[in-house]
Every structure is written in C-alpha cells, then in structure tokens.
C-alpha positions in Angstrom: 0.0 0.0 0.0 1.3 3.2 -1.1 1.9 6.1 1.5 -0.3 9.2 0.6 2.0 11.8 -1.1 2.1 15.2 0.2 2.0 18.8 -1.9 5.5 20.5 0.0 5.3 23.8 1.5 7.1 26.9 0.3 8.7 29.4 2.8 6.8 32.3 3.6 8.5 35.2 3.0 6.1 38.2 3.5 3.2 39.0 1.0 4.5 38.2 -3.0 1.8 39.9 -5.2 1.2 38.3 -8.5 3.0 39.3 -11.4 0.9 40.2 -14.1 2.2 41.4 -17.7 0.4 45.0 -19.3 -1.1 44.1 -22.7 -2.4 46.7 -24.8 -6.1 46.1 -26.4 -5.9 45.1 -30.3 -8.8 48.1 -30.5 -6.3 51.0 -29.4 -3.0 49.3 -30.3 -3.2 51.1 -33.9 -4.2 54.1 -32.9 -1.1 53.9 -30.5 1.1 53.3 -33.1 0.2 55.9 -35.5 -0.6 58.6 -32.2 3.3 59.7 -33.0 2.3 60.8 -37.0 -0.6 62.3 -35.9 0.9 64.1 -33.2 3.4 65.7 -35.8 1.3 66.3 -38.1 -1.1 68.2 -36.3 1.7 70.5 -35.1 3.6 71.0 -38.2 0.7 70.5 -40.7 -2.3 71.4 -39.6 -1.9 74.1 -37.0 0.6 76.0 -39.5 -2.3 75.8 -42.6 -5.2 77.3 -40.0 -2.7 80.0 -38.9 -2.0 81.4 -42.2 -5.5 81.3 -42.9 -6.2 83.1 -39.4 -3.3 85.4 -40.9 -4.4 86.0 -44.3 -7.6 88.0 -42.3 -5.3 90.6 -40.4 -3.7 93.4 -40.6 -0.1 93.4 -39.3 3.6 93.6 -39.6 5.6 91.1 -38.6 8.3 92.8 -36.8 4.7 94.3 -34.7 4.1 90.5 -33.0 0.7 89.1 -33.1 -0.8 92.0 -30.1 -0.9 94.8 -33.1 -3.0 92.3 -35.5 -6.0 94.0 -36.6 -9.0 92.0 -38.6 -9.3 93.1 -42.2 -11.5 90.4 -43.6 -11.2 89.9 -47.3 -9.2 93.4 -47.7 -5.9 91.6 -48.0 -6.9 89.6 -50.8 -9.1 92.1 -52.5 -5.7 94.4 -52.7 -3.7 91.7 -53.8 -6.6 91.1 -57.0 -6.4 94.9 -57.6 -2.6 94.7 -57.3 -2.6 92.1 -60.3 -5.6 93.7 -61.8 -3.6 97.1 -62.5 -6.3 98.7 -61.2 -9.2 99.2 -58.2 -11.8 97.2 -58.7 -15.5 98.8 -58.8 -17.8 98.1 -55.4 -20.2 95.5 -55.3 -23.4 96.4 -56.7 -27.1 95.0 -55.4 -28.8 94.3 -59.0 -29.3 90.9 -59.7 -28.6 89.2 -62.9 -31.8 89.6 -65.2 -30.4 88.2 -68.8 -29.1 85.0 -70.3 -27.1 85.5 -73.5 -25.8 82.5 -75.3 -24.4 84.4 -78.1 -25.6 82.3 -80.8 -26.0 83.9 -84.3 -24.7 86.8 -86.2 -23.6 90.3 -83.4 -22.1 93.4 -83.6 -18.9 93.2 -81.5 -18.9 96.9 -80.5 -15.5 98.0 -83.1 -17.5 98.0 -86.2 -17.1 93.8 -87.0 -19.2 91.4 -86.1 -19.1 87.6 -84.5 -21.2 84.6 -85.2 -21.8 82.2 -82.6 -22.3 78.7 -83.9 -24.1 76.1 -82.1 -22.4 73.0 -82.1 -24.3 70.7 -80.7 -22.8 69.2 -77.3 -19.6 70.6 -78.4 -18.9 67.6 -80.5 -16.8 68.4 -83.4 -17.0 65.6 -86.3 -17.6 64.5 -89.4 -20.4 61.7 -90.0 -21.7 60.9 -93.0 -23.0 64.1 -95.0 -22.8 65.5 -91.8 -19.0 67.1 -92.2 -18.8 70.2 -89.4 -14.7 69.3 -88.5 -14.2 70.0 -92.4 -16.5 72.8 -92.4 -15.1 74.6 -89.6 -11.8 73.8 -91.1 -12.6 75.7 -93.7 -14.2 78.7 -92.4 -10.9 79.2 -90.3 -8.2 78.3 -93.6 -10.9 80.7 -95.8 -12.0 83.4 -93.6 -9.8 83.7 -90.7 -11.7 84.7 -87.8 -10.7 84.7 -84.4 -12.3 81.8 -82.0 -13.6 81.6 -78.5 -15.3 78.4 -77.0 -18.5 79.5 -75.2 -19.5 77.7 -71.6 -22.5 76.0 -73.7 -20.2 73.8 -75.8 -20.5 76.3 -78.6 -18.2 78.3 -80.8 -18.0 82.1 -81.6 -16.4 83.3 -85.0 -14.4 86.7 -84.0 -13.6 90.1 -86.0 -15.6 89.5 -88.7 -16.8 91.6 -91.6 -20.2 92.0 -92.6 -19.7 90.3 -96.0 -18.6 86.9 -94.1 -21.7 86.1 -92.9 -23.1 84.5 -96.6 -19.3 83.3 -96.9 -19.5 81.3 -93.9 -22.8 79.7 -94.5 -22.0 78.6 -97.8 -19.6 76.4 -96.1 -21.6 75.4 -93.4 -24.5 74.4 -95.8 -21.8 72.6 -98.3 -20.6 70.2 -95.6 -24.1 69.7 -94.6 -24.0 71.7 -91.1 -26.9 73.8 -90.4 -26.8 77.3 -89.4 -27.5 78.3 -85.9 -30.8 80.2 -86.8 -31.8 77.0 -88.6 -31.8 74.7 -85.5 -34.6 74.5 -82.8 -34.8 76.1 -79.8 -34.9 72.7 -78.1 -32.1 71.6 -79.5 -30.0 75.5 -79.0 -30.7 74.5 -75.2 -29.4 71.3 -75.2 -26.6 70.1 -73.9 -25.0 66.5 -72.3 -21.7 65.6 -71.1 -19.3 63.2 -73.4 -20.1 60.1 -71.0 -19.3 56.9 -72.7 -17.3 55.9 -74.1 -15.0 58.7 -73.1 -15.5 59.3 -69.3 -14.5 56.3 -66.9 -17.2 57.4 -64.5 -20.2 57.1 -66.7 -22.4 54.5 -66.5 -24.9 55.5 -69.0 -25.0 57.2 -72.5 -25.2 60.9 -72.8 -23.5 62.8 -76.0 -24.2 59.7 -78.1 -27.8 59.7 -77.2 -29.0 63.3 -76.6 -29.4 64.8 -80.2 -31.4 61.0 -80.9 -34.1 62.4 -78.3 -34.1 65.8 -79.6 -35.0 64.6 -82.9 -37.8 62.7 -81.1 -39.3 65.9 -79.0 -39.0 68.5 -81.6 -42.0 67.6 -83.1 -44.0 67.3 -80.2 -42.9 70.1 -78.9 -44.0 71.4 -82.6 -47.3 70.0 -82.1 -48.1 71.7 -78.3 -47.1 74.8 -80.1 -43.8 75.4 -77.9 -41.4 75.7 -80.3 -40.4 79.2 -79.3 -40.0 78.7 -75.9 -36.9 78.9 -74.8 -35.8 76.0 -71.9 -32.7 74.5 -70.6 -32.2 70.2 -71.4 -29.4 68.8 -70.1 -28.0 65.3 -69.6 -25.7 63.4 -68.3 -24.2 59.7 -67.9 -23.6 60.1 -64.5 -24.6 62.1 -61.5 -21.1 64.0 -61.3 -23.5 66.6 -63.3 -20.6 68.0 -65.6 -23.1 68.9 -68.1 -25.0 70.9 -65.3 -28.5 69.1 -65.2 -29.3 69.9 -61.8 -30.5 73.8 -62.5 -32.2 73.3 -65.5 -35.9 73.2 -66.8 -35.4 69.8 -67.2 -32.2 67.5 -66.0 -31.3 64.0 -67.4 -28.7 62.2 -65.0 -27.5 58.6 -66.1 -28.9 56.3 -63.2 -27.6 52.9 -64.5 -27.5 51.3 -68.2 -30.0 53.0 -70.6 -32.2 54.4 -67.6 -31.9 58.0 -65.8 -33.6 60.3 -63.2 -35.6 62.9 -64.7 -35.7 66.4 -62.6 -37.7 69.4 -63.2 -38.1 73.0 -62.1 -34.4 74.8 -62.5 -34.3 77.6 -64.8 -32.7 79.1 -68.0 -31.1 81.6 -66.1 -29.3 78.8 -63.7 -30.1 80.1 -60.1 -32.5 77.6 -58.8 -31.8 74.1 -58.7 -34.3 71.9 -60.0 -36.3 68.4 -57.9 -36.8 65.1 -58.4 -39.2 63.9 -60.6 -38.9 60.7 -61.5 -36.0 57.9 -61.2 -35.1 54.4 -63.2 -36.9 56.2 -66.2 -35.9 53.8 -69.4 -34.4 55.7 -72.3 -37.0 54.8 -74.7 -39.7 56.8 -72.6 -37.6 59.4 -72.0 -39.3 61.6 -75.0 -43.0 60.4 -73.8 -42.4 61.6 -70.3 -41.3 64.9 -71.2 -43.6 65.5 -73.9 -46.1 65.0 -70.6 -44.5 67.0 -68.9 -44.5 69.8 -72.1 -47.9 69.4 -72.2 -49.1 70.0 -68.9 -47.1 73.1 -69.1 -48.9 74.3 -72.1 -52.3 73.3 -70.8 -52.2 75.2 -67.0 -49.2 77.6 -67.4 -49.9 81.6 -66.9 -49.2 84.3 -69.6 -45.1 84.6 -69.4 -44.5 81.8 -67.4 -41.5 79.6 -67.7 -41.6 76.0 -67.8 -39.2 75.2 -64.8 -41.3 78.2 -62.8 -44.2 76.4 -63.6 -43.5 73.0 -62.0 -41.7 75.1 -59.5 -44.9 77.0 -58.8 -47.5 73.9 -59.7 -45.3 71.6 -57.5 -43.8 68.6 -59.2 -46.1 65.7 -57.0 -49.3 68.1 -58.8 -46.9 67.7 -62.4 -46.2 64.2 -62.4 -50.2 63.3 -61.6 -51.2 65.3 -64.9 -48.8 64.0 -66.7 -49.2 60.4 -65.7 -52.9 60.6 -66.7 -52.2 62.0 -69.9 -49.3 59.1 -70.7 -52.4 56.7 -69.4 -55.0 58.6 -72.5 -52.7 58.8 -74.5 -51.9 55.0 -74.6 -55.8 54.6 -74.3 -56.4 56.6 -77.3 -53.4 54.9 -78.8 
C-alpha cells in the first residue's frame, strides 16, 4: 500500500503579489502606433495651414508680434486682385442678374465687326456621313480667318468678322451639310450633355451619343403643343457627377444605371435655382414620352409669361407628375 504523497510547502517570505504582464487592447494598439504621426502632423501641418488662414484675415507687420493684428476680412486679398488687376476694382453692386445671353447667331462686336456664334451641338466636333462640321469649320478658319472663343454651352464664336462673311460662312456650313445656328430648334440651342461613354470612366450610362437622338424625337411634339419658341434648358448626363449641369435646369437627365436615368424638373434658363426630383429608373425609350407629358401640362395650366421650370416650381412637381401620368395613361388609351 502506497503512503499518501504530500504537496510540499514553500517558505513564507512576506506577502508576494502576483506578477501580471500590461497588454495593450488590439482596438487601441493602432491608434497607438500611428498617435506619433498624428501628433506631428497636427503640429507642423495642420496648426501652420489654419494659422495662415487666421493670418491671411489681419492686418499686421511682422516685426509688430501678433498684439498689433488688426482683422481686415477679405481686404488683404481684395488688394492683392487689384494689385494684379492694375487697377481698383468697382464696389459690389445689389442688382441681380436679369439676362441670359448664349451668343448664338450673327452680333455686332462693338468695333464695327461682327461675331457669329455657332451652335455646335454638345460641343462635339466631327464629321459623319454628309454631316461634315470638323471639315466645315476647317474651312471657315483656312478661308475666312476669324478669331475663335469656345462658349460655356459647348458652342463656338467666330471673331472680328466683316459683314460680308456672314453668306461666306454659311456657304460652307451648308456645303458640308451643317446647319446654321438660326436654322436649329430652340430645343435643341438649349441642349446640352456631357461626353459620358465611351470617353469618361465614370459614366455608367449614355449621354452625348444619345442626346441629339431624343431631340430629334421631342422637336415635333414640342412642334405639335405649339412650344417651339420657348426657350428651356435640357441637359443630360451619364452620371450624377453633373458635368453637363443638369441639376439647374428646366429639365435634368442624370445617367442612373444602363439605358435608364432620373428625370428632374423646375431649374431655370437663367441657372439660379436648382431643379427636384421627378422621377427615377426612367428607361431611355420613354424618356421623350415623359417629357412631352411634362410639355404638355405646361402648355395646358401655365400663366401668360411663365417659364416652364417656374411652372413646375410653382404647380409643384407631385401636382406635375399626376397630370402628366394621366395623360401618358389617355394617350396609350387613345393609342
């Protein structure tokens, strides 16, 4: 029989605490690590940035120290415009802007010539078919030899030009089969669309390819409403990076996802109200049907004068989109 063993007894020495080792928490450990970048950064990147801004405000010399700073505002940088400028610059005024001017057409450039603005339709110059504008405008600038500006509509003005140069130039545009700008619609002079695909990475639906296509298809229902005067803003894009500026005019296009886009209403031609959301996930195909709705509605319940994105600003576009839905319904009815 084996003798029970016993567990031998250590000397007590005093109280011996536990030795435990400090481990820091996986959650904080990298912001621990990089605490020594930030640090640094803040103190020789930041703080220096939002002082010079805080400087850029004052009024002082350096050799004064900071206690004889006194607050300018923008006076620092409105001498330093006026010291590039060569000159002072006039004070702000209160009037508002009242005008749009495209500059399309044939004008009188205040030194006894003239300038032509030609719409080029989303500022794509090419030649396709009998339609040959890159030739034509290659001509105008070998035969007449104006000088060129590119407008902020994707257009192009024909400079210093004598009267007798206006038949001259629309000889050529007619002989490469180019229309001139007084020929076009008023739709399609207020139309405009980024390049999208295939050109920009970021677009995930047509735009320039497509736009003049739906033109084609609204000018004569905008023809049959009687609205072909009216002058309204059309603009579409293949994304919603709006570089084409849909989202203050009459009516925005914005690519949504392959062949479908949002439709937005109630901006205006003068570009200082953005426009709402009217309808989404709208198929290409009945992109022309939904604003010749829209078109119509306008022509049925607008007031003498009125615009058509102060109308569905005014009529609200919840009030819009029920009229116009059922006229799409008897209109497919009659149909």
């Amino acid at each position: 029989m084996n003798a029970p063993t016993t567990r031998p007894t250590l000397p007590n020495h005093g109280h011996v605490k536990a030795r435990t080792k400090w481990r820091l928490s996986p959650r904080w450990a990298p912001y621990v690590f990089i605490s020594p970048f930030l640090i640094l950064f803040a103190v020789f990147g930041v703080f220096p940035l939002l002082f010079s801004l805080w400087l850029a405000f004052q009024s002082w010399e350096p050799t004064s120290g900071l206690d004889a700073m006194r607050f300018v505002g923008l006076e620092n940088f409105r001498a330093k415009v006026e010291e590039y400028f060569g000159k002072p610059l006039a004070p702000c005024h209160p009037a508002d802007v009242h005008g749009f001017d495209d500059h399309i057409g044939w004008h009188a450039q205040g030194d006894g010539r003239h300038f032509y603005g030609l719409n080029v339709e989303n500022g794509r110059v090419h030649d396709t078919g009998g339609f040959r504008l890159k030739t034509a405008l290659r001509r105008i600038l070998r035969d007449v030899q104006p000088g060129v500006r590119i407008t902020a509509h994707q257009s192009l003005l024909f400079t210093d030009l004598a009267a007798g140069d206006r038949e001259r130039i629309a000889e050529i545009l007619h002989g490469h089969g180019v229309k001139t700008s007084e020929e076009i619609s008023t739709i399609r002079r207020w139309s405009m669309a980024c390049v999208a695909l295939p050109t920009c990475g970021l677009a995930v639906a047509e735009s320039e390819r497509v736009l003049p296509g739906l033109i084609d298809r609204l000018e004569p229902e905008v023809a049959k409403l009687g609205l072909e005067k009216e002058a309204f803003t059309l603009r579409m894009t293949g994304c919603p990076n709006a570089c084409a500026r849909p989202y203050n005019s009459d009516i925005g296009i914005v690519g949504r996802t392959a062949g479908k886009y949002t439709i937005l209403l109630g901006g205006r031609l003068l570009g200082d109200r953005l426009n709402e959301h009217y309808k989404d996930v709208v198929p290409f195909e009945q992109l022309a049907g939904e604003i010749t709705a829209v078109l119509a509605c306008y022509k049925a319940e607008r007031t003498p004068g009125e615009t058509l994105g102060d109308f569905c600003h005014t009529k609200g576009i919840d009030a819009v989109r029920a009229w116009a839905d059922a006229w799409l319904a008897g209109s497919r009815g009659a149909g």
